[in-house]
C-alpha positions in Angstrom: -2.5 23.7 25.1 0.2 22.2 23.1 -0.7 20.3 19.6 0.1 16.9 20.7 -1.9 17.7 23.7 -4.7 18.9 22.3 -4.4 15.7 19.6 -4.2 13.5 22.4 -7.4 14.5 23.9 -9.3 14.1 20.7 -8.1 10.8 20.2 -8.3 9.0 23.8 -11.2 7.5 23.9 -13.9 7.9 26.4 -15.3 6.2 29.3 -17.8 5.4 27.4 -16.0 3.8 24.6 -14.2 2.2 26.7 -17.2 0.2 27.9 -18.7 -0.7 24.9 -15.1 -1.8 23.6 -14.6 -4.4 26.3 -18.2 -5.2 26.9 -18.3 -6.4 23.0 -14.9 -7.9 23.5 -16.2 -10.0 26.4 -19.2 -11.1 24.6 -17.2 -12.0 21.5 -15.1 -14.4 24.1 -17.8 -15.5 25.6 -19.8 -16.3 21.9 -16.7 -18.1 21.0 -15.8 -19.9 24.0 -19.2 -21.3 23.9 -19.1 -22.0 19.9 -16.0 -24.4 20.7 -17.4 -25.7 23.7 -20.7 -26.9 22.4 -18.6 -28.5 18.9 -15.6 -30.3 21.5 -13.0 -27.9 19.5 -9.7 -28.0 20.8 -8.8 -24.5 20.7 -7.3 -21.9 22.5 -9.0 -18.1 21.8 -7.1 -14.9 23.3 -7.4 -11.0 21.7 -3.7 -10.0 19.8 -4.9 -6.6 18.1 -4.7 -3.0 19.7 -7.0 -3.4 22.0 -5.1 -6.3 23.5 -2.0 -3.9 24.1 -4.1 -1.0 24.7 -3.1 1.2 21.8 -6.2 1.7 20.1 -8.1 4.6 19.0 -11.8 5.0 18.9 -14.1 2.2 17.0 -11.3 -0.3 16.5 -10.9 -3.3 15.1 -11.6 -6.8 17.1 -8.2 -9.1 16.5 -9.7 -12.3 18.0 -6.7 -15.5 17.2 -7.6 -19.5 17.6 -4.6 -20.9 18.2 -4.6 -24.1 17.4 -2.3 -27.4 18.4 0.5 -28.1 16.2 -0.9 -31.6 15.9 -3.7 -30.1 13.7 -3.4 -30.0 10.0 -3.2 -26.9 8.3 -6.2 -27.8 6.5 -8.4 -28.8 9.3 -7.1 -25.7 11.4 -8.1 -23.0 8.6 -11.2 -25.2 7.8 -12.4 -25.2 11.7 -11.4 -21.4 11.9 -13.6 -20.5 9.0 -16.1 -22.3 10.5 -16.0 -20.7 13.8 -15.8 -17.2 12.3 -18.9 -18.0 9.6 -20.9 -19.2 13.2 -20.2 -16.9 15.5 -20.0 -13.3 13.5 -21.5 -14.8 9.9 -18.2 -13.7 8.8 -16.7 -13.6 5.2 -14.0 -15.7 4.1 -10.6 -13.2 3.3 -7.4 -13.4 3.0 -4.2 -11.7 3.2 -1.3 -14.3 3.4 -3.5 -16.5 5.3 -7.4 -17.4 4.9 -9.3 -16.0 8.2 -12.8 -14.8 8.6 -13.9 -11.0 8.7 -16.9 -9.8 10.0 -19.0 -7.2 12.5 -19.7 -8.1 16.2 -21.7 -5.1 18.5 -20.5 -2.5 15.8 -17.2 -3.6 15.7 -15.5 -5.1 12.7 -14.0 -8.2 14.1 -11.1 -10.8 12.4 -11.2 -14.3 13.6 -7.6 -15.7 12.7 -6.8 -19.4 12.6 -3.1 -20.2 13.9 -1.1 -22.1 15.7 0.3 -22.0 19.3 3.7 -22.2 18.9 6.4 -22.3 21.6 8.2 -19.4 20.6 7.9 -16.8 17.1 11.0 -18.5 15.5 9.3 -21.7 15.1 5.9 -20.0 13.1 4.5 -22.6 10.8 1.9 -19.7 9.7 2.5 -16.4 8.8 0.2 -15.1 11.6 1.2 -17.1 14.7 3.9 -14.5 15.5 1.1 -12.1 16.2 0.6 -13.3 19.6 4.3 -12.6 20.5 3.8 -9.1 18.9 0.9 -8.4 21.4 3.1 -9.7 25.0 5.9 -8.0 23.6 4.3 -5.0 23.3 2.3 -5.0 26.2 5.7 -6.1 28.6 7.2 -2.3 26.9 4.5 -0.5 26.9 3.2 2.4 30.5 0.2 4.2 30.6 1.4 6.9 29.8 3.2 5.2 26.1 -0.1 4.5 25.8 -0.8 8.0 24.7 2.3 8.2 22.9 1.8 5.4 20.7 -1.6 7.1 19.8 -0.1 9.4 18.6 2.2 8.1 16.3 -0.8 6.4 15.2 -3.2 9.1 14.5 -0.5 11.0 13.0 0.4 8.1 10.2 -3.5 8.3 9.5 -2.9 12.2 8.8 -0.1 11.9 6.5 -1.1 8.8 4.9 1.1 6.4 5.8 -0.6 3.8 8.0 -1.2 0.6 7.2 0.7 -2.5 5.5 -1.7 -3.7 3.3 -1.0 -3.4 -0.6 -2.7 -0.2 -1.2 -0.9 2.1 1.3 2.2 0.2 1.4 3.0 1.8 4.5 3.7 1.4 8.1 1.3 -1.2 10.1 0.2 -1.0 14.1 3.0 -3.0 15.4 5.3 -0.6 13.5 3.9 2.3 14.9 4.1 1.0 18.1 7.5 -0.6 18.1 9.3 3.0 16.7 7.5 4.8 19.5 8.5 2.6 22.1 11.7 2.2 20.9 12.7 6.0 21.0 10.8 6.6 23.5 7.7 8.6 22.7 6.1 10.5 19.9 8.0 13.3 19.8 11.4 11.5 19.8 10.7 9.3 17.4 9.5 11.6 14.8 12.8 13.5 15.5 14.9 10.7 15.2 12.9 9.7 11.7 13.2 12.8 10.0 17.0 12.0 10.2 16.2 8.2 8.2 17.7 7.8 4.5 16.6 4.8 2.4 18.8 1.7 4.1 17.9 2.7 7.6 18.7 -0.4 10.0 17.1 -0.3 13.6 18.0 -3.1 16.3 15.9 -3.3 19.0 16.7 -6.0 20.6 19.1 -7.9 18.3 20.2 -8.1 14.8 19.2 -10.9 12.5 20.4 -11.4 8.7 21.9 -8.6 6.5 18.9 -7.4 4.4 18.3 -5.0 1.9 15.1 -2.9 1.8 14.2 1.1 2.2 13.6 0.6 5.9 14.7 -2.3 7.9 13.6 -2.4 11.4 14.1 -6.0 13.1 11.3 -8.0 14.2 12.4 -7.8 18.6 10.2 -11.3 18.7 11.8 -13.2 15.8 15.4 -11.4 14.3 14.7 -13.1 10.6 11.6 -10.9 10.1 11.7 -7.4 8.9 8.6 -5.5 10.2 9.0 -2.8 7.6 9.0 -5.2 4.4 5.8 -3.3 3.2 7.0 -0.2 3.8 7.6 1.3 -0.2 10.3 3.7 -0.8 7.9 7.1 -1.7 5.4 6.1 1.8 9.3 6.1 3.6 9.7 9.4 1.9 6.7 10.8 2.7 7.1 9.8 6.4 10.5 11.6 6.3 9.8 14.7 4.8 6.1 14.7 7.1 8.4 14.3 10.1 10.6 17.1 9.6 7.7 19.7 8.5 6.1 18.8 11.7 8.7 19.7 13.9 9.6 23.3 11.9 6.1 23.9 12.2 3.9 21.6 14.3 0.3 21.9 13.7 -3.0 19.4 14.1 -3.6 19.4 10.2 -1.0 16.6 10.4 -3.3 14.4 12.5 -6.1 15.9 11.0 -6.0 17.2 7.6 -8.5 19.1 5.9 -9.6 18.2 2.9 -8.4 19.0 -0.5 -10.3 21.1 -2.6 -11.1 19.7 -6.6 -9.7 22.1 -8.7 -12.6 23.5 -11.3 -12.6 21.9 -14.5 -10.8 24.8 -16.1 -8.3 25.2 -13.4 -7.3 21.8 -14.5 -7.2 22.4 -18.2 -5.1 25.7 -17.2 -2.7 23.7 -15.0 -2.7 21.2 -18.0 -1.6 23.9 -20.2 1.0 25.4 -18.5 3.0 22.1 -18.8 2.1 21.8 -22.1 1.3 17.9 -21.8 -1.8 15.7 -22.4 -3.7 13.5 -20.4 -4.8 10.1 -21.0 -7.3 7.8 -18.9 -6.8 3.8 -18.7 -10.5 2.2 -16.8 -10.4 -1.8 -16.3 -13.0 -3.2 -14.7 -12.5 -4.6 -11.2 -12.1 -8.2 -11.0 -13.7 -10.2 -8.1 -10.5 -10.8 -6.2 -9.3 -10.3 -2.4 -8.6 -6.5 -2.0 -5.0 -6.7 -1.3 -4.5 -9.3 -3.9 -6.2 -6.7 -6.3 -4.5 -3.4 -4.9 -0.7 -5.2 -5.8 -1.9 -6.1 -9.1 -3.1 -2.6 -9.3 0.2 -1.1 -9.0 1.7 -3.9 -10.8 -0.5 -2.7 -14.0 0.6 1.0 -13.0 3.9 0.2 -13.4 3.4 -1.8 -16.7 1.4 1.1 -18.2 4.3 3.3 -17.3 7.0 1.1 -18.7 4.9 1.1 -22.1 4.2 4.6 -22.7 7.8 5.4 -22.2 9.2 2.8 -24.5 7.1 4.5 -27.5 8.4 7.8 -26.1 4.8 9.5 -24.8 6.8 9.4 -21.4 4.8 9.4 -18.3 5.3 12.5 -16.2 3.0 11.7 -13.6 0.6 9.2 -12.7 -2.5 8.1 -10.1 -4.9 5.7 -9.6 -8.2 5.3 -8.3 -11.1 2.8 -7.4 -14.1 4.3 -8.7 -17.3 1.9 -8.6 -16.5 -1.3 -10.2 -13.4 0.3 -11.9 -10.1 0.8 -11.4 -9.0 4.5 -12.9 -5.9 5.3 -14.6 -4.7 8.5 -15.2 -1.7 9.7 -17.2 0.2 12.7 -17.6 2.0 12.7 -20.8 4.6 14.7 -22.3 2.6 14.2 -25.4 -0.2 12.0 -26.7 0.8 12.2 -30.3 3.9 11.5 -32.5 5.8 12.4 -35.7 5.5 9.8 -38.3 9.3 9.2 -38.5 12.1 8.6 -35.7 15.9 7.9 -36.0 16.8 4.6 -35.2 20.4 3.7 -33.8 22.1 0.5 -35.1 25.1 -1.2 -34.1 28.7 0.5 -34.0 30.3 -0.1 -37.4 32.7 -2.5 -36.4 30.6 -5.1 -34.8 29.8 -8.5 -36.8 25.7 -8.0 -35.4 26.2 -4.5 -38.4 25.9 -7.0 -41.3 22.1 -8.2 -40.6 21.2 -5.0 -39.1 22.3 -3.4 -43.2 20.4 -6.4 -45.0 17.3 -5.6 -42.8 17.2 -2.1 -43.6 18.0 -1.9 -46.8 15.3 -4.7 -47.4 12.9 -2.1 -45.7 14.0 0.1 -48.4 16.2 2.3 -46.0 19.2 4.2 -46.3 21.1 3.5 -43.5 24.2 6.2 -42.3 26.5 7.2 -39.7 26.2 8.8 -36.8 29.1 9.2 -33.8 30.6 5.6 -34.8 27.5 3.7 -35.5 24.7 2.8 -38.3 21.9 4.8 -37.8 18.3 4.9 -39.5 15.2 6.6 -40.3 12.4 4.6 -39.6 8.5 4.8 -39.1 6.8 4.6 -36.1 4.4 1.4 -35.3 2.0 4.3 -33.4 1.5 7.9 -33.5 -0.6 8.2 -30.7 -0.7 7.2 -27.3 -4.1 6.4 -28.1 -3.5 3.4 -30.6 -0.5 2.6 -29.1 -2.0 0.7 -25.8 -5.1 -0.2 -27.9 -2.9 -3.0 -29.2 0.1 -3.3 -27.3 -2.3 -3.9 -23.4 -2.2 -7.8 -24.0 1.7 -7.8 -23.5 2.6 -4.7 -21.4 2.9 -7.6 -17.9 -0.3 -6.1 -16.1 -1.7 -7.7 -13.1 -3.1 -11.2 -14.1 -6.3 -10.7 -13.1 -7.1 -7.4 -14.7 -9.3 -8.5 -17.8 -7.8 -6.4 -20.7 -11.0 -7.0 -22.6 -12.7 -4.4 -19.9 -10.4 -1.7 -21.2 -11.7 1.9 -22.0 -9.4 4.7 -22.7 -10.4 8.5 -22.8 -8.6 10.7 -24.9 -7.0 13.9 -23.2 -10.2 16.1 -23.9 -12.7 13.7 -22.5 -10.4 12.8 -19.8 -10.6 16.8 -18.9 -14.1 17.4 -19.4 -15.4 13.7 -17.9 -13.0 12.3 -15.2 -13.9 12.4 -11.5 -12.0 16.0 -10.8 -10.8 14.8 -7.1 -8.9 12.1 -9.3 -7.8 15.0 -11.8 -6.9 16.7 -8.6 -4.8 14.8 -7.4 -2.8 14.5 -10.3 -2.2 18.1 -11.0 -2.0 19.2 -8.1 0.1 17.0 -5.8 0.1 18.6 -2.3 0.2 16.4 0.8 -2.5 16.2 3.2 -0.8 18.5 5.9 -0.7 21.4 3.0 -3.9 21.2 2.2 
């Protein structure tokens, strides 16, 4: 039996999945139909998710859409759609772009979206009301036997840990997976044809809209303006790539299913630690109460500010990963070094330049003794911070980290008690980078 075959009979569901997928589905109608029946809500309720286009894998998710007349205020449409949501599953208000209610239905987790039933997708006056074009699209494209195919591509996203849009995977979503498949015409084309992608790649499936710039642009076939890839960051791209092209030298079912990494021993890290000769530093904040994809962009956000601020004191960041641990959000550093010389040379301004004047009655009001170096003024100077340490102890308040990550929560460990105390999976997966299919 081939890998993809095999893969494709683990992931099919069964009869009997089947059956409880669509006998919750129908109840959730049913609950709903009767919710807006009994209130006089003018509303029209259809499925848009996978199990609309028949793509799903087992326990999926329950996309439920209200669509709503344009006539209705925004307000009144989100504010009735909560409503229905909170009633019908005691759902929780959450929200991505848009506010919609999430909640469990029979075992299933289940979104109830608000929107509005537009003519056609290029005439959205919500975010989500293209999603019901995504769903006939897909289903007008899509055989039986795609079917399959698309579960594929989906499973195998999962494995390599690519899927999903949201903020913390910054990867590929459903629709994605399911248009790339379609579009080259199975699994095993499209994963060809993808290994071959650079950063830039355009696709057209139906017709080209605007010239835009982004790692990966694949247009939207229901509305041309859209790009469906805009989540997709440059390293999940990369990832994709380079997963694609070890699959096909050497296909094998740890892509769908990879095992799981081993945590390196405490002094297997330290060892690995030394042999770069670098230091490690923790950053913890507490989690703020915020919506999760909300919190995982300001997450990367403050990644990328840490970053920015070590290297501009010249600890220089070699590596870097986060984690949510509890109520925390864990940073962990890789430094070239933790600690600093007292003194540095500073370069001034090339000798001929009017700006040299102030940059001499500055210095030598510090009491330095400015010379020249390769055409310009140069200096000795002290360092503000000799350790990477002190250095974000003070400088955290203007370093641009995400607005809702409380500085005040800050803890930092040093390198030995980031060694000796830090969840090792997270020390792990610093130090020992492998991707899932290696593992």
């Amino acid at each position: 039996m081939s890998v993809e075959s095999e893969v494709i009979r683990r992931i099919r569901p069964s009869e009997k999945e089947v059956k409880e997928i669509f006998r919750a589905r129908d109840s959730l109608i049913e609950a709903i139909t009767s919710y807006i029946s009994e209130n006089n809500i003018n509303v029209k309720v259809r499925f848009v998710g996978s199990v609309e286009k028949g793509t799903y894998l087992s326990n999926p998710d329950l996309d439920l859409f209200l669509m709503f007349p344009e006539s209705v205020s925004r307000e009144e449409m989100v504010c009735l759609g909560l409503e229905i949501g909170k009633a019908v599953v005691n759902g929780q208000k959450t929200y991505s772009d848009h506010p919609y209610t999430h909640g469990k239905f029979h075992g299933f987790d289940v979104d109830i979206v608000p929107c509005y039933n537009v003519a056609t997708a290029e005439n959205i006056l919500t975010p989500v009301d293209r999603s019901p074009f995504h769903a006939d699209y897909v289903k007008s494209k899509v055989s039986s036997d795609m079917v399959d195919e698309i579960r594929l591509m989906k499973r195998f996203m999962k494995g390599v840990g690519v899927y999903g849009a949201e903020p913390r995977v910054r990867g590929f979503s459903g629709y994605m997976c399911e248009l790339i498949t379609i579009y080259y015409g199975g699994f095993r084309n499209a994963i060809s044809e993808a290994a071959k992608w650079r950063r830039g790649t355009t696709i057209s499936i139906e017709k080209s809209g605007p010239s835009m710039i982004a790692p990966l642009v694949l247009y939207d076939p229901v509305d041309s303006k859209r790009n469906v890839a805009a989540a997709v960051h440059i390293d999940t791209l990369a990832k994709f790539i380079v997963a694609c092209g070890e699959y096909l030298k050497s296909p094998s079912t740890t892509f769908f299913y990879p095992n799981e990494q081993r945590s390196m021993s405490r002094d297997q890290i330290e060892e690995k630690v030394d042999m770069h000769g670098t230091k490690l530093i923790t950053v913890i904040f507490d989690s703020p109460n915020i919506n999760e994809d909300n919190f995982s962009a300001q997450v990367w956000k403050t990644q990328y500010a840490l970053t920015k601020k070590f290297d501009s004191f010249s600890f220089n960041v070699l590596r870097v990963v986060h984690e949510y641990i509890g109520s925390n959000i864990v940073f962990v550093f890789e430094l070239e070094r933790d600690a600093l010389p007292k003194s540095y040379k500073h370069i001034g301004p090339p000798i001929w330049v009017k700006s040299c004047d102030s940059f001499l009655k500055k210095q030598k009001a510090n009491n330095k003794d400015p010379f020249i170096e390769n055409g310009r003024w140069a200096v000795i100077s002290e360092r503000p911070y000799l350790t990477a340490r002190d250095m974000i102890e003070h400088e955290v308040d203007i370093t641009g980290i995400g607005k809702e990550i409380d500085p005040r929560t800050m803890k930092i460990l040093d390198h030995i008690n980031t060694v000796n105390s830090v969840d090792r999976d997270v020390l792990t997966k610093l130090m020992n980078p492998r991707y899932s299919w290696e593992y």
